[in-house]
C-alpha angles and dihedrals in degrees: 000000000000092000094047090052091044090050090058090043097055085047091059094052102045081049089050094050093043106042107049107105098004112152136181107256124232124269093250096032096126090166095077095116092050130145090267100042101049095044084056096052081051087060089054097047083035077075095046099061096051087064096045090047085050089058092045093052089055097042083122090061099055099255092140084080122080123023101299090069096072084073081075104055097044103057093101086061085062088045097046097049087057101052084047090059089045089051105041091047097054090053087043097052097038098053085042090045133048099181094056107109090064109092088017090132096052095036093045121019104024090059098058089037100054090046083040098064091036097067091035088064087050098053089037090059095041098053085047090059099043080056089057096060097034090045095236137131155219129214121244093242097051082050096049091047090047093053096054082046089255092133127033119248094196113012090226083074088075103087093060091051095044093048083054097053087048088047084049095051093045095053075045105056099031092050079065111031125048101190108089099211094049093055099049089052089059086044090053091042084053087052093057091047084049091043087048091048082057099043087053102042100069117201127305109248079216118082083203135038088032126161122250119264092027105131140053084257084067094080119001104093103029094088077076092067090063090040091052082050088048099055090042080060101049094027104136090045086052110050088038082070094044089052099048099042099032099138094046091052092044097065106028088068103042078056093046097045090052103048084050100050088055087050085054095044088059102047092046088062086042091055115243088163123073098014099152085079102055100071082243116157090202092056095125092038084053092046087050094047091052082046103044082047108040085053091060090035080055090047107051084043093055093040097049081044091053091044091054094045091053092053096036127047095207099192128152130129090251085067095036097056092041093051079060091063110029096114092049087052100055093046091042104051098081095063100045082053103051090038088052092046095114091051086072093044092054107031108010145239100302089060103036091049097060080044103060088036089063105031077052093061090043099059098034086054096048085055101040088055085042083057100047099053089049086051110029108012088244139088096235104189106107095023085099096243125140101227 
């Protein structure tokens, strides 16, 4: 009964952030997945994966059942949308700018590798002192490696190393090619390197000092990246289709997201994650099939997303601070809900999850203004800016 409490709970937060404000856009408004708007919409699913990460924490502990446990087979959907929106602005911006390309490093990468490292030495001092009370250690080199961002402290960490190697790629190749379409096929060509490095890499036996690309998360949602650059390109084509056959599309993918999520919802029970460690002889073709299936999954979610957006202007400050600190949030919820463990084992779910909603905020928003400062000279977090 408490999760199910908790569950509608979590639903009528996530409504309350979103609907306030929200307004029916204009017929000729064309703006409607702008920079604004779709930051706004990452706030949002910022949220979201706090509460799926939340789920996933407690897997031993049967949360999986219930409601609340879809929480944990739809965090992928969260994750996808983002690497959509960092993938369709650096097209945008670089078929609207041709300057673009100067002050890339600072614009793009320095601002999710300051907050990066900050986190990392978060999560790096506070692993040290957990060693401390439980007597254990860790080698100099894993330290060392820890403390450049060459292992990963806390595997959550890893969203925020893998959008900089794609940032990286992209300054890289359009340096080099004009042509946009071009580029984003040697973009696409650099994602499948980076899916088949994960396909490859299996899973770390360690929760902590782990190698990057180890993990199904590696790689399961980051086709989306290539296909967000894809629909900046062809933008206008695109978004003609959507608007003259709204309500078909509409549909068809509501129809189509849900009978995929069941789909999803069955081969996650079936595992088809970790299955290196199951003495399965089908454990690539299962790997494939959670891949081939998640990407459509991915799909149907972020065009039934897109079809929404063009149709309802969702804006309110709630959305608009959260979209800030939306990276910090997702690298930071791990540690607000270890450290607030005790508050569900002494007082429950329905006190611990408001808990970690809000310590998560906290903290996202101490390091976003720390970032800031580092980069801008400027806090940032109440100036109105999307950023």
């Amino acid at each position: 009964m408490e999760l199910t409490i908790a569950f509608y709970a979590s639903i009528a937060i996530l409504g309350a952030i979103l609907l306030p404000g929200v307004k029916v856009r204009p017929a000729d408004d064309t703006s409607f997945f702008d920079r604004v708007s779709t930051k706004e919409i990452q706030g949002l699913l910022a949220v979201f994966i706090i509460f799926h990460q939340t789920v996933i924490v407690f897997i031993n502990e049967s949360y999986l059942t219930g409601l609340m446990g879809l929480y944990g087979y739809s965090g992928i959907l969260a994750v996808a949308f983002f690497f959509f929106c960092s993938g369709y602005g650096l097209i945008r911006r670089r078929m609207t700018d041709e300057s673009y390309l100067k002050g890339f490093m600072k614009r793009r990468i320095f601002t999710v590798l300051v907050p990066y490292f900050i986190c990392n030495y978060i999560y790096l001092t506070s692993a040290i002192i957990d060693n401390i009370h439980t007597g254990d250690h860790f080698t100099i080199l894993e330290v060392v490696m820890a403390f450049f961002g060459l292992f990963l402290v806390n595997n959550q960490m890893w969203f925020a190393v893998e959008i900089m190697i794609l940032y990286i790629i992209f300054r890289i190749v359009f340096a080099r090619v004009k042509k946009v379409g071009t580029g984003i096929l040697i973009m696409t060509g650099a994602v499948l390197v980076m899916i088949t490095i994960g396909l490859l890499a299996g899973h770390s036996e360690k929760a902590m000092m782990t190698y990057w690309f180890q993990g199904e998360w590696w790689y399961n949602t980051i086709l989306m990246f290539p296909l967000g650059m894809f629909y900046a390109y062809k933008k206008d084509v695109i978004d003609r289709v959507f608007k003259k056959a709204f309500v078909s599309v509409l549909i068809g993918s509501s129809v189509l997201f849900l009978i995929m999520n069941f789909v999803h919802m069955i081969l996650v029970d079936y595992s088809i994650y970790w299955r290196e460690y199951m003495d399965d002889d089908m454990e690539f073709f299962d790997k494939i099939l959670g891949l081939s299936q998640e990407t459509f999954f991915e799909i149907f979610f972020l065009i039934l997303v897109i079809t929404v957006m063009s149709k309802l202007r969702f804006d309110n400050p709630v959305l608009r601070f959260l979209g800030k600190i939306s990276l910090e949030t997702i690298m930071l919820n791990y540690l607000v809900i270890d450290k607030l463990m005790f508050l569900n084992e002494r007082y429950g779910i329905l006190v611990y999850l408001p808990a970690v909603l809000l310590g998560t905020v906290a903290c996202a928003s101490v390091v976003y203004i720390i970032k800031n400062f580092v980069l801008e000279k400027r806090s940032g977090l109440f100036d109105g800016k999307i950023g």
